[in-house]
C-alpha positions as CSV (number, residue, x, y, z in Angstrom):
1,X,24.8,13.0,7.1
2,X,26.5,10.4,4.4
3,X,28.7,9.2,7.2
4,X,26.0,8.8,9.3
5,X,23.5,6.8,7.0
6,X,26.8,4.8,6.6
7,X,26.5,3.6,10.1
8,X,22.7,3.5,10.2
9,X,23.1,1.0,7.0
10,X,26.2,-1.1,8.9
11,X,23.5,-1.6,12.1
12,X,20.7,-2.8,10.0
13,X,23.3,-5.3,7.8
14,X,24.4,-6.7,11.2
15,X,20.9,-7.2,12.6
16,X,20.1,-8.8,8.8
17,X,22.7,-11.4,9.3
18,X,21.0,-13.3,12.1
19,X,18.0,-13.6,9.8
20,X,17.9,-17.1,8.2
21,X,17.0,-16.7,4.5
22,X,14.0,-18.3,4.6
23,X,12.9,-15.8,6.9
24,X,13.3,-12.6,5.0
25,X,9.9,-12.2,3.6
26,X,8.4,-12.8,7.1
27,X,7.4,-9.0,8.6
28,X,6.8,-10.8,12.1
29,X,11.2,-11.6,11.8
30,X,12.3,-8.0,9.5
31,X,10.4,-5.9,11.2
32,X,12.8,-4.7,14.3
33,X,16.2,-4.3,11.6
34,X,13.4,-2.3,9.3
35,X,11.8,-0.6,11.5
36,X,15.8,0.2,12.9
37,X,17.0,1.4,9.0
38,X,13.9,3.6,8.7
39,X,14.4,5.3,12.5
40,X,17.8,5.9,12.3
41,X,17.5,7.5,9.3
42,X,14.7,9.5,10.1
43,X,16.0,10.6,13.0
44,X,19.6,11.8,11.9
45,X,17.8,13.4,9.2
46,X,15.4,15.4,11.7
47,X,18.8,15.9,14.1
48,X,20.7,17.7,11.3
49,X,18.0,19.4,9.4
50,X,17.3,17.7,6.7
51,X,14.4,17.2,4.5
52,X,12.9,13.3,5.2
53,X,12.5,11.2,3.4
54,X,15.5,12.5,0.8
55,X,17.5,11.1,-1.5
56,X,20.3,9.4,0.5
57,X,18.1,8.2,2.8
58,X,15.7,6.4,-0.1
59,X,18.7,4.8,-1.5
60,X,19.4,2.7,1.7
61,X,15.8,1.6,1.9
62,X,15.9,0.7,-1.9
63,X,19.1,-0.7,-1.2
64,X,18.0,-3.1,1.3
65,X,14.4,-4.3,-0.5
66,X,17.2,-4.9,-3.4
67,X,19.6,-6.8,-1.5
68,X,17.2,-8.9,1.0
69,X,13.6,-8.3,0.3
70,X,13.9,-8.8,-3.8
71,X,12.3,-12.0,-3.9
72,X,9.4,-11.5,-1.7
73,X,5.8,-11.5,-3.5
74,X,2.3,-11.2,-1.8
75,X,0.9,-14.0,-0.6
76,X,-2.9,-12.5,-1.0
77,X,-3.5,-10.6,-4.4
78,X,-4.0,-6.7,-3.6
79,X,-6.9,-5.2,-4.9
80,X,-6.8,-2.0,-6.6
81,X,-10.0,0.3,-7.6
82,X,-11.1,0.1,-10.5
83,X,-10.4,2.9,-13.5
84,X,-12.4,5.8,-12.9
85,X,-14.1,4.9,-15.8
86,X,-15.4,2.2,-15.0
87,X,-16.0,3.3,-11.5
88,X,-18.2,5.7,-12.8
89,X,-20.1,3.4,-14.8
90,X,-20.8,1.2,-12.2
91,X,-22.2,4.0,-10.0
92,X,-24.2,5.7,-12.5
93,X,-25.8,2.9,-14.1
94,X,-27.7,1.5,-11.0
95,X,-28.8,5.3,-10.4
96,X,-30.5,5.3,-13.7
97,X,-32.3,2.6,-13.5
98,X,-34.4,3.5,-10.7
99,X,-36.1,6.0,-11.8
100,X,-37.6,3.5,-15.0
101,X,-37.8,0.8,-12.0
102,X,-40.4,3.2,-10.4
103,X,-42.0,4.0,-13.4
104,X,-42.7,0.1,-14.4
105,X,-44.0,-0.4,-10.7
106,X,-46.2,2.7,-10.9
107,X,-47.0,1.8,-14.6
108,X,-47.8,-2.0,-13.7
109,X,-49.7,-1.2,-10.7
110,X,-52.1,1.1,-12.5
111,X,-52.5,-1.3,-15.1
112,X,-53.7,-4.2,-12.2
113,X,-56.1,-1.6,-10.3
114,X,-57.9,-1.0,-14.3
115,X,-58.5,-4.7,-14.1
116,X,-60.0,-5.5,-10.8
């Protein structure tokens, strides 16, 4: 299996080469020798009985986001959820306020219909 994710590395450095550096943060251009790295070791993996993903095989694809993709960022931000913490704050405190909501209205409307 080493010699073999030898080869599936030497493929995916040949298809990197015609990749102009100011392409290799575009998906649209890395996707095919990625997609090529990640299929060839899958499937040698699955051919010879081994685990995937394993060891080896996360080495090449660390390997290549160290060598090529190191100095890609996000263009958009990515949003995470919030702490459960706070998540649970922000879904508990709107639940209790409706029932004093429904109070005040009940409480307010009484008070109106005393007056008429």
């Amino acid at each position: 299996y080493t010699h073999i994710t030898q080869k599936c590395w030497d493929y995916f450095v040949y298809l990197m080469r015609n990749v102009a550096a100011s392409e290799l943060c575009e998906w649209e251009v890395i996707r095919r020798p990625y997609s090529e790295l990640q299929g060839c070791l899958e499937l040698w993996a699955d051919r010879l009985n081994y685990s995937y993903p394993n060891a080896l095989a996360e080495q090449y694809i660390f390997q290549s986001h160290h060598r090529y993709f190191h100095n890609c960022t996000l263009e958009h931000p990515v949003y995470f959820d919030p702490p459960e913490d706070v998540l649970l704050a922000m879904i508990i405190a709107p639940i209790c306020l409706i029932p004093f909501l429904v109070t005040l209205v009940i409480w307010r409307s009484k008070d109106g219909k005393a007056q008429a």
